[in-house]
C-alpha positions as CSV (number, residue, x, y, z in Angstrom):
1,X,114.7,-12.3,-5.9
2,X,111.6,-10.2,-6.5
3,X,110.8,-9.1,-10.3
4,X,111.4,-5.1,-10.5
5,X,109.2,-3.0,-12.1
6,X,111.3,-0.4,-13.2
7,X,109.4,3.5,-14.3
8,X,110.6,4.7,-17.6
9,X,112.4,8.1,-16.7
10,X,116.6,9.2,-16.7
11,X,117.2,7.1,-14.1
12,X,115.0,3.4,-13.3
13,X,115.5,3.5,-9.9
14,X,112.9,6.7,-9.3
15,X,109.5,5.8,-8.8
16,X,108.2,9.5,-7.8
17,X,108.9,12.9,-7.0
18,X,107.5,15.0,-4.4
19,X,107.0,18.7,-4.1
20,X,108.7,21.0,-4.0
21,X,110.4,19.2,-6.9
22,X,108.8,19.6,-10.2
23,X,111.4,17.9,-12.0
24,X,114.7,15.7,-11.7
25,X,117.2,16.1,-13.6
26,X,120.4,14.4,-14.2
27,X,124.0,15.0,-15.8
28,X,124.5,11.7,-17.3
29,X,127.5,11.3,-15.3
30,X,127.8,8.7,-12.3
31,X,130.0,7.6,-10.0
32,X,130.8,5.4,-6.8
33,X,130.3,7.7,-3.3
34,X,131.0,7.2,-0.3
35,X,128.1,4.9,1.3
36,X,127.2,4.1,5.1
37,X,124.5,2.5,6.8
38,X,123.6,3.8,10.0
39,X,121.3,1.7,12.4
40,X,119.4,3.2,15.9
41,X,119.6,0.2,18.3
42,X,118.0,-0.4,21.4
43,X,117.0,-3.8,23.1
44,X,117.2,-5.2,19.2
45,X,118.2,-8.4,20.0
46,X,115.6,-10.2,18.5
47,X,116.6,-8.7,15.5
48,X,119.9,-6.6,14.9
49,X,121.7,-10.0,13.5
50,X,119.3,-10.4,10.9
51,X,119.6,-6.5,10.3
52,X,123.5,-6.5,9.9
53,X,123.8,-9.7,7.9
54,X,121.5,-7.7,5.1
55,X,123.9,-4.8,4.7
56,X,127.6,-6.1,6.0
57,X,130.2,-7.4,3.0
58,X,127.8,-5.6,0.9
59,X,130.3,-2.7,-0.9
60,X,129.3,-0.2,2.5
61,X,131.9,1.8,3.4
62,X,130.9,2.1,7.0
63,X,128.2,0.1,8.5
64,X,127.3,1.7,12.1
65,X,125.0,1.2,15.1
66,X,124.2,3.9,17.4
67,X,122.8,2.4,20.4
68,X,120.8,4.1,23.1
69,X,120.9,2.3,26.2
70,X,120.6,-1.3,25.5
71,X,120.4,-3.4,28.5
72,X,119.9,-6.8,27.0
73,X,121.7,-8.7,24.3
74,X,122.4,-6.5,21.8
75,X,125.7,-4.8,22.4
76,X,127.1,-8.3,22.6
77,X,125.6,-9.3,19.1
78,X,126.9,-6.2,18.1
79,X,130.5,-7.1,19.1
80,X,130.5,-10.0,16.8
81,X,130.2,-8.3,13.8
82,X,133.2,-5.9,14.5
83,X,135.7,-8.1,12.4
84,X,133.1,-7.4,9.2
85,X,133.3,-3.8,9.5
86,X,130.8,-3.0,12.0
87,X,131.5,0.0,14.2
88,X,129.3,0.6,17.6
89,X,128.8,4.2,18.9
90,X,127.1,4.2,22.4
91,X,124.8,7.8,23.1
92,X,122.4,8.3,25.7
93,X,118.9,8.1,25.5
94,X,117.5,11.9,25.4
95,X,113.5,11.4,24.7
96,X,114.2,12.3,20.6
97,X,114.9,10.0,17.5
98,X,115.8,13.3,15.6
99,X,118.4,13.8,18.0
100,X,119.9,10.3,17.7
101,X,119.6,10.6,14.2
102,X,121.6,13.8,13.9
103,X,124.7,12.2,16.1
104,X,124.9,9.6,13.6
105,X,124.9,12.0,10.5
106,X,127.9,14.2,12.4
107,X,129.6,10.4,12.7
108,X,128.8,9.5,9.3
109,X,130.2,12.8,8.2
110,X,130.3,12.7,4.4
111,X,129.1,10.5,1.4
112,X,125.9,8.8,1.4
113,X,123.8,7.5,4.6
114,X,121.1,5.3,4.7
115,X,119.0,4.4,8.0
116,X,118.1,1.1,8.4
117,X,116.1,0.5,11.6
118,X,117.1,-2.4,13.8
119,X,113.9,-4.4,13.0
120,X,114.1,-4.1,9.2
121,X,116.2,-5.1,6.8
122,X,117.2,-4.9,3.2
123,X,115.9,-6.8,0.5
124,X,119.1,-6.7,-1.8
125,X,121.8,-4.6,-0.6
126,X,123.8,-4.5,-4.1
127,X,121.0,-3.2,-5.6
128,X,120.7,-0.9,-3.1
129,X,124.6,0.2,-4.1
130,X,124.0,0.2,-7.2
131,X,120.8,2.5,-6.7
132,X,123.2,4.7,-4.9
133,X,125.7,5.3,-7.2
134,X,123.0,6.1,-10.0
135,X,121.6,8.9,-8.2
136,X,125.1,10.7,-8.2
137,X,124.3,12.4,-11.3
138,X,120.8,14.2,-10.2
139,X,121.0,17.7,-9.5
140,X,120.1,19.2,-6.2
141,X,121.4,16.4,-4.2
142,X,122.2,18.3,-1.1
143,X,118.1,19.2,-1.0
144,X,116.8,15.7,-1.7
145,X,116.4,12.8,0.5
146,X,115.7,9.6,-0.9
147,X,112.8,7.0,0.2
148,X,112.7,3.0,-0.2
149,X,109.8,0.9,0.1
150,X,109.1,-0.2,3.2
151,X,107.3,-3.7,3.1
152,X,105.7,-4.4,6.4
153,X,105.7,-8.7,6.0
154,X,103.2,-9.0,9.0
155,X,100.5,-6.7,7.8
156,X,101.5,-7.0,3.5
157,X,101.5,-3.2,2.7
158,X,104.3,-1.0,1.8
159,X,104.9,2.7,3.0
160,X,107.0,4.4,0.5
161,X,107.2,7.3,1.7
162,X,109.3,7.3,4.9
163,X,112.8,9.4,4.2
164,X,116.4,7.5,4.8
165,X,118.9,8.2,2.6
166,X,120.9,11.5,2.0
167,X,124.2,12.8,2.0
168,X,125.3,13.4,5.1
169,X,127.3,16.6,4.4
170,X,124.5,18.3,2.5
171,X,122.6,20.1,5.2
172,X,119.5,17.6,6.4
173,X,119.0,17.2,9.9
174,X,116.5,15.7,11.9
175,X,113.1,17.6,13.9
176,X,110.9,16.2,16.4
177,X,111.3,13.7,19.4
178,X,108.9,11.0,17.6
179,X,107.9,10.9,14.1
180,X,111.4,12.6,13.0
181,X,111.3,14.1,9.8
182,X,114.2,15.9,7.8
183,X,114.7,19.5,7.1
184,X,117.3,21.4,5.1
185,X,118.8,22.7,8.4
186,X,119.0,26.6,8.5
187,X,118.3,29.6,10.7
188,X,114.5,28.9,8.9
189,X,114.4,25.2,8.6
190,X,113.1,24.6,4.8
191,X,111.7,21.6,3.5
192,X,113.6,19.3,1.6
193,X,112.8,17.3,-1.6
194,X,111.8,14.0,-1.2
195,X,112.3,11.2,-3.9
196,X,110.8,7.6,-4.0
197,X,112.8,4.7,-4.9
198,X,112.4,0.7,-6.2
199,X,114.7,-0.3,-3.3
200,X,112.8,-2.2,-0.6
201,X,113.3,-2.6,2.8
202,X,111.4,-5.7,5.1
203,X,110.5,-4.5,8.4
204,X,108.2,-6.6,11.6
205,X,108.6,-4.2,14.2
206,X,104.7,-3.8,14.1
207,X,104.1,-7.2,15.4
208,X,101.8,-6.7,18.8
209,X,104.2,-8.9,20.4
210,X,106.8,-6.8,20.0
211,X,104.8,-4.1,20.4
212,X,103.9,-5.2,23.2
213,X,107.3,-6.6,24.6
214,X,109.2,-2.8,23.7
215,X,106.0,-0.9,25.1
216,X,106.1,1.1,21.9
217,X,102.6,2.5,21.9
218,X,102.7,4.2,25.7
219,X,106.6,5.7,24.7
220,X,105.1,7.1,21.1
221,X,102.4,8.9,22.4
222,X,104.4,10.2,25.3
223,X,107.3,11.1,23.0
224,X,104.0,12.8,21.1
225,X,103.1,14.4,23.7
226,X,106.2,15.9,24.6
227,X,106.1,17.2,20.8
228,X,103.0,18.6,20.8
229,X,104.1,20.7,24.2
230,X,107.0,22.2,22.3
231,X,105.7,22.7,19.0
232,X,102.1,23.3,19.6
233,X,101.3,25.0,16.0
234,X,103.3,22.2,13.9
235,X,100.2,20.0,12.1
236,X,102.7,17.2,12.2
237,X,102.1,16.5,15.9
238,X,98.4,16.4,15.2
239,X,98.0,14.3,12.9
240,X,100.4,11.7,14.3
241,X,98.0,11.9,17.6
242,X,95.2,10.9,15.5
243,X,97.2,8.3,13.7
244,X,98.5,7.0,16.8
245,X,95.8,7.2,19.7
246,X,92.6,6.4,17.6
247,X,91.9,3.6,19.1
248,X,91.4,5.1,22.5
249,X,90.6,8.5,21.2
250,X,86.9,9.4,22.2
251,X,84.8,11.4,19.4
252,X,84.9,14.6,21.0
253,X,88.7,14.3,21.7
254,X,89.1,13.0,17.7
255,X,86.6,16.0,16.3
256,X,88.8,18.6,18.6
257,X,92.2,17.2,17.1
258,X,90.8,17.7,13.5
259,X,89.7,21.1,14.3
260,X,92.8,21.9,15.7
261,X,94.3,20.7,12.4
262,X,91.7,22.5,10.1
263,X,92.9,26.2,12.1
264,X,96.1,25.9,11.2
265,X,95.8,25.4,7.1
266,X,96.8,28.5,5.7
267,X,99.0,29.6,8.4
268,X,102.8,29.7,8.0
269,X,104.0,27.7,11.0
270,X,107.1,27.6,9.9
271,X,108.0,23.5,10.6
272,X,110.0,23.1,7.4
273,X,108.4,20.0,7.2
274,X,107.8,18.6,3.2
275,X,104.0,18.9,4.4
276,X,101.4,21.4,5.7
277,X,98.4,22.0,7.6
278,X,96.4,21.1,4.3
279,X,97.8,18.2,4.1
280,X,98.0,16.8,7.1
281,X,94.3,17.7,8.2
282,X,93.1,15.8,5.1
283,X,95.0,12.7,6.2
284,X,94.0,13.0,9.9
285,X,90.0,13.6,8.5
286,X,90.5,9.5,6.7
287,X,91.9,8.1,9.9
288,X,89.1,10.1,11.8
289,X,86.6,8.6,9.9
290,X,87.6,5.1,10.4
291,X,87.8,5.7,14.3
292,X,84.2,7.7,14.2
293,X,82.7,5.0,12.9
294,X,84.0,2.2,15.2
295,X,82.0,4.9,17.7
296,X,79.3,4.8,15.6
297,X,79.6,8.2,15.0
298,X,77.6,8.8,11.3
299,X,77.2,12.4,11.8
300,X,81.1,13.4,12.2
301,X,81.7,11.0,9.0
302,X,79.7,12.4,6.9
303,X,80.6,16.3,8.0
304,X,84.3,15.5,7.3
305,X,83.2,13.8,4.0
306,X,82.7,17.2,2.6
307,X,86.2,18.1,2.7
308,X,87.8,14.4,2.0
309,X,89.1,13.8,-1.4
310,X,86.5,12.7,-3.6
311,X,87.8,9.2,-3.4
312,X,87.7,9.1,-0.1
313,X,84.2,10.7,0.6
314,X,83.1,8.2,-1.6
315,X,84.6,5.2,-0.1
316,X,83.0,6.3,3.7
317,X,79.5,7.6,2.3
318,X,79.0,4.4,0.6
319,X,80.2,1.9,3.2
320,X,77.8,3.8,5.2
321,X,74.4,2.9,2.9
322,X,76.0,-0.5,2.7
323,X,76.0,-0.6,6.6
324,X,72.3,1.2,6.3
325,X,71.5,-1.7,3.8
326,X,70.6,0.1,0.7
327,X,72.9,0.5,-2.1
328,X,72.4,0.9,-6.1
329,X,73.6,-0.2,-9.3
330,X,75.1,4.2,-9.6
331,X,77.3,3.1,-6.3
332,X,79.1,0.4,-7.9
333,X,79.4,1.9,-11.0
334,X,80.3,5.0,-9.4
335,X,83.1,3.2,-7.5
336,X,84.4,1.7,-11.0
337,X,84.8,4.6,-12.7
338,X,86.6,6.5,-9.6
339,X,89.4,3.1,-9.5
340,X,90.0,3.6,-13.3
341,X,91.1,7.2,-12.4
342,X,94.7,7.4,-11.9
343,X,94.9,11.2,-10.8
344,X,92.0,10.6,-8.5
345,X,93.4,7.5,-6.6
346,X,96.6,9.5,-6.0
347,X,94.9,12.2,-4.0
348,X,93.6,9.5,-2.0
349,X,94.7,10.0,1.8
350,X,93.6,6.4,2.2
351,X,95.4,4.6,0.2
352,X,97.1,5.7,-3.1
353,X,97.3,2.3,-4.3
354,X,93.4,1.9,-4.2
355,X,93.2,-0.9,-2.0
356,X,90.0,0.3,-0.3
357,X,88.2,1.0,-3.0
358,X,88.9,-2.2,-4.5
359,X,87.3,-3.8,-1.3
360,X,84.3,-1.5,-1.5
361,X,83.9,-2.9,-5.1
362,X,84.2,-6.4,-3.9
363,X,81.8,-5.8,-0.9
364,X,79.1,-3.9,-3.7
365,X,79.4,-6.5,-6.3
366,X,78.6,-9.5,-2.5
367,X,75.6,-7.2,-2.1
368,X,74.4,-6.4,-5.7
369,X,75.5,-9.5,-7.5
370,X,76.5,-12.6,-5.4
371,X,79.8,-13.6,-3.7
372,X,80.5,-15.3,-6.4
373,X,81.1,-12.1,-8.5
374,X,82.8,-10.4,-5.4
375,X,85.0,-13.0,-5.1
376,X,86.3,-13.3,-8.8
377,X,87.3,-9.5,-8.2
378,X,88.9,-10.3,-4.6
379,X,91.5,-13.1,-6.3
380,X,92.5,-9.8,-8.3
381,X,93.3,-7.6,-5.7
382,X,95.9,-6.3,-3.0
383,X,94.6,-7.5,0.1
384,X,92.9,-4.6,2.3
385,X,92.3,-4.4,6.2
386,X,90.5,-1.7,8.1
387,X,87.8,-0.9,10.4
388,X,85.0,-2.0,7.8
389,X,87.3,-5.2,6.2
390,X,89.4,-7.5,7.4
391,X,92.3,-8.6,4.1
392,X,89.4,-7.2,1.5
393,X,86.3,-9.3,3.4
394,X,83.9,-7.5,4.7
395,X,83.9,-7.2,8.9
396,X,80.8,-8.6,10.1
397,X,81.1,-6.1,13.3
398,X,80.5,-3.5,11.1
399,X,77.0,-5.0,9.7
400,X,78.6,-4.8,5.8
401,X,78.6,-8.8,5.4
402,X,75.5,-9.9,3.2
403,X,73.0,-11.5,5.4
């Protein structure tokens, strides 16, 4: 089992806290709730074995699958596992993972529920109970929804901020066909709070052969589509079409999206989602950059440099002198001083753990003072892939490699 690193704080469990919280507080008192797992299923079965076996005989109250028109293996698999607890509810398939999501919370009913997609599953589930039962004692509960780490085991990076666990009787429902996120359901929708945990989810649904195999890509981006159409002044569905469809975007169609984005900040669009047009346009601008300058697109980078975080403008504007073959002793000590800076490399829309700009220090210190130096740094470092490197070494596409 993996060595946890717990942060100091009334309860371990709790890595961060998002806005709108400030603050979390606790009574002191805990106790064991109610707990289910819900899981979406559809053509899983590749997968929804291993996903049970993590989470059934685990001290779950109610483990169920809500399937959506499997027509392969799965609802047999499924069957196996009633005699452990398992329960199966069959819905059609109505072009929206919020809506799927909400028929499982009005199943669920009361007490905690956690999603666990079909094609991940969870590390330890007693410590996942036991996580559970802490957070009993915080205040606000029916506002907060609750986020693991998700560790992706193809590509080695965690997201940790993707929300799954709430109470199921506390208000939070599900918007948007793709790319659901959770509200505090109301006449006006309102944002909810969203708390980080040490609990860790494994997931490999991003493999391109199952990619490939489930045709995710062409449903996402029609399922985007269909979002955008319905909610065309939500920044969400923006964003998620840059994130999604870089890689066939072209730079016009890339520059429009962002400018789409950059109209709506400071307009109350009234989404409820935890994030706004701000937000979201400054993380569309550092995917934006990375797809501009596959085009080879300078210009656009270094416009939308002026309004990335200074972490970020940095990382891009110096990759591009090192592309442009002239770089300086001030770059590499500038990059130093901006990865000893915790508040700065948690603005970063990057990456908040600093993985890029530890490869842009690696690739400065290959060009400055031999790969001898830059590899000394690399055996210290999260591995980092991106248009520019490829697991922290340089791309030599991109013309960064040392000659």
């Amino acid at each position: 089992m993996r060595e946890k690193t717990m942060s100091p704080g009334p309860n371990p469990w709790i890595r961060r806290v998002l806005p709108p919280l400030a603050d979390l507080s606790f009574t002191g008192q805990e106790t064991s709730a109610r707990a289910s797992v819900v899981v979406l299923a559809r053509d899983e079965e590749r997968c929804i074995a291993r996903c049970l076996d993590s989470v059934v005989n685990s001290g779950f109250d109610d483990v169920l699958v809500v399937d959506t028109g499997s027509v392969d293996g799965t609802l047999g698999i499924v069957a196996t596992y009633a005699d452990r607890g398992v329960r199966l509810l069959q819905v059609p398939w109505g072009d929206s993972f919020a809506e799927a999501r909400n028929v499982a919370v009005d199943a669920i009913g009361d007490g905690w529920v956690v999603f666990v997609d079909a094609d991940e599953w969870v590390e330890s589930a007693e410590e996942l109970r036991d996580c559970l039962d802490s957070l009993t004692g915080a205040g606000g509960l029916p506002r907060l929804v609750f986020a693991p780490r998700i560790f992706d085991v193809d590509r080695e990076t965690y997201d940790d901020s993707i929300p799954r666990i709430f109470l199921a009787d506390g208000g939070v429902r599900f918007k948007g066909a793709i790319h659901e996120y959770p509200v505090v359901a109301g006449e006006v929708d309102e944002p909810i709070g969203l708390v980080e945990l040490d609990v860790v989810f494994l997931h490999d649904g991003y493999r391109p052969d199952v990619v490939d195999a489930k045709g995710k890509r062409q449903r996402n981006m029609e399922l985007l589509r269909s979002a955008l159409k319905s909610d065309p002044a939500n920044p969400r569905w923006f964003y998620f079409m840059v994130r999604d469809a870089l890689p066939v975007l072209g730079g016009d169609q890339i520059v429009g999206l962002c400018d789409a984005l950059r109209d709506l900040v400071g307009r109350d669009t009234g989404s409820g989602d935890l994030l706004g047009a701000a937000e979201y346009w400054k993380l569309a601008l550092a995917f934006s950059c990375q797809g501009l300058v596959a085009l080879g697109d300078w210009d656009s980078v270094h416009r939308f440099c002026r309004d990335l975080e200074q972490v970020d403008a940095h990382y891009f504007s110096t990759m591009a002198e090192l592309v442009g073959g002239v770089v300086t002793k001030r770059d590499l000590l500038r990059a130093v001083e901006i990865r000893k800076n915790d508040d700065l490399m948690a603005r970063s829309a990057i990456d908040r753990a600093g993985r890029h700009t530890d490869a842009l220090i690696c690739a400065l210190l290959g060009r400055l003072r031999g790969e001898g130096e830059a590899d000394r740094y690399r055996e210290l470092c999260d591995p980092w892939d991106d248009v520019f490197f490829e697991k922290s070494v340089p791309r030599r596409a991109s013309g960064v490699s040392p000659a």
